[in-house]
N, C-alpha and C positions, 0 to 999 in steps of 0.2 A: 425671758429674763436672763437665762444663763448668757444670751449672745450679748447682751447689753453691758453685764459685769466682764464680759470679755475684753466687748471694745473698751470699755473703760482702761479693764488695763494696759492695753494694748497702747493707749493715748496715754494713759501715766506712765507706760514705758518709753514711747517715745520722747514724750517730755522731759522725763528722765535723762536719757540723753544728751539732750541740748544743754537742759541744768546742771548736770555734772562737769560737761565741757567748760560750762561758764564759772564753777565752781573753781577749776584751774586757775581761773585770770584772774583770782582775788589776788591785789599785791596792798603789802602792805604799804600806807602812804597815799593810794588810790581812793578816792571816794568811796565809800563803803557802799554797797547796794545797800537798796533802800529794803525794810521790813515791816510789816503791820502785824502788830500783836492783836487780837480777838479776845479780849479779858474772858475768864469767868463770868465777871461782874457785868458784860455786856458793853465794853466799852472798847473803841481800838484806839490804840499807841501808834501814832508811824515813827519809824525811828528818824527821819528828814523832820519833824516837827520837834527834835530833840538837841536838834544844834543847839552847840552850847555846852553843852552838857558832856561828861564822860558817860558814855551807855557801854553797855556788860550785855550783849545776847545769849542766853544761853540756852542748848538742848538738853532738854532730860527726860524719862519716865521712871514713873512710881514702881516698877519691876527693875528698874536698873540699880545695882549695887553700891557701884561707886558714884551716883547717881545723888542716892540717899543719903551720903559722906557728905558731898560737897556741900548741898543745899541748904546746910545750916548754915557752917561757915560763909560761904557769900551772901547769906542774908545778916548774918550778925556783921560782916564789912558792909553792904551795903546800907545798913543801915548807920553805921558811924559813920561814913559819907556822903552822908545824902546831902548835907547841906553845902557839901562841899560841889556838889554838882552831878552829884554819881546815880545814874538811874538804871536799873537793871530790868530787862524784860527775858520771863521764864517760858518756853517754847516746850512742852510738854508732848514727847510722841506716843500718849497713849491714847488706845482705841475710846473711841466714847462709851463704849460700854464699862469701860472702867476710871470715869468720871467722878465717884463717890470716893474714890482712893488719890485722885487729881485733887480734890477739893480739899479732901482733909490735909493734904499734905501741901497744898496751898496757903490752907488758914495758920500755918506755921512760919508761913514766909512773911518777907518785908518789902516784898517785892510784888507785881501782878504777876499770876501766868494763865495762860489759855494754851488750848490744845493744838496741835502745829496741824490737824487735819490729813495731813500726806508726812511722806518721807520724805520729800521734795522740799529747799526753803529756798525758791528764787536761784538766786546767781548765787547762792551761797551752796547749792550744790545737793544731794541727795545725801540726808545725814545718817550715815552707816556704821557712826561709831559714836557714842555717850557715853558720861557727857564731852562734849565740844561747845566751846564758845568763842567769840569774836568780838573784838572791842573796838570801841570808837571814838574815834578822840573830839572836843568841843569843835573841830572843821569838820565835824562829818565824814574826816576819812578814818581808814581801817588802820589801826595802830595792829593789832596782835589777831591773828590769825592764825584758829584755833585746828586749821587741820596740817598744820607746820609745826604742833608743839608735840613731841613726843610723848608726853606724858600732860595732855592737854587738860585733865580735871583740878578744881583749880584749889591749892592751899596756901597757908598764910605768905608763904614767902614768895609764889608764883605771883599772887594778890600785890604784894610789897614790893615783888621787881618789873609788873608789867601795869597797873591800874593806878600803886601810889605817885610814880612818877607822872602821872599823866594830870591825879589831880591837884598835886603842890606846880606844875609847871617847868618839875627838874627834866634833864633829857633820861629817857631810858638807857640803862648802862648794858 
């Protein structure tokens, strides 16, 4: 058993890797990698099934601080913009054993979230720092790229200079 949880990590390390490498080549304006959300509710989201739409990915756990701040506020945005096109998928990196504290703070949201499973999210790179998120514009590519923002947890006015322009059609300033 011990030698199995080894190899494991040993292959999530290497993987890791590769992942993080490709996390590099996010540029913004590129086609966004693609991502599948795993709902709570048992449902998955691919974010390629969302063209069209402005989508909001974001990372967080119910142990994270600033975590807890944001997730109101981008639910109370994303929910005045829903109809405007604006779908957000919530990427939660907590353990399944603390699922019961995922859910409650789920049924708060406006948003789906399921649990990200690994540390690892695709070519978006091994996520080391929350929250982070990445936006995508109705072409499917990557408008804001959340591991270039300094101060990447998101409030009204980061919401107002990098999400509103996206969904009235104005250029980002």
């Amino acid at each position: 058993m011990l030698r199995d949880i080894f190899s494991l990590g040993v292959g999530a390390a290497a993987s890791g890797l590769a992942q993080s490498a490709r996390a590099d080549d996010l540029r913004v304006g590129a086609p966004a990698p693609p991502l599948v959300l795993h709902t709570l509710a048992g449902n998955s989201i691919a974010t390629r099934d969302l063209l069209g739409q402005i989508v909001i990915v974001t990372f967080w756990a119910s142990w994270c601080g600033p975590c807890l701040a944001e997730l109101p506020l981008l639910s109370a945005y994303a929910q005045r913009h829903r109809a405007q096109g604006l779908a957000v998928l919530g990427f939660s990196l907590d353990a399944p054993d603390t699922l019961p504290a995922v859910r409650s703070m789920a049924a708060t949201l406006s948003f789906p979230v399921g649990l990200l499973g690994s540390a690892y999210a695709g070519a978006y790179g091994r996520i080391w720092h929350i929250p982070v998120s990445f936006t995508i514009d109705r072409r499917g590519r990557l408008a804001d790229n959340g591991w270039q923002d300094r101060d990447p947890a998101w409030t009204e006015a980061r919401l107002e200079r990098v999400v509103t322009p996206l969904l009235t059609g104005v250029p980002m300033r």
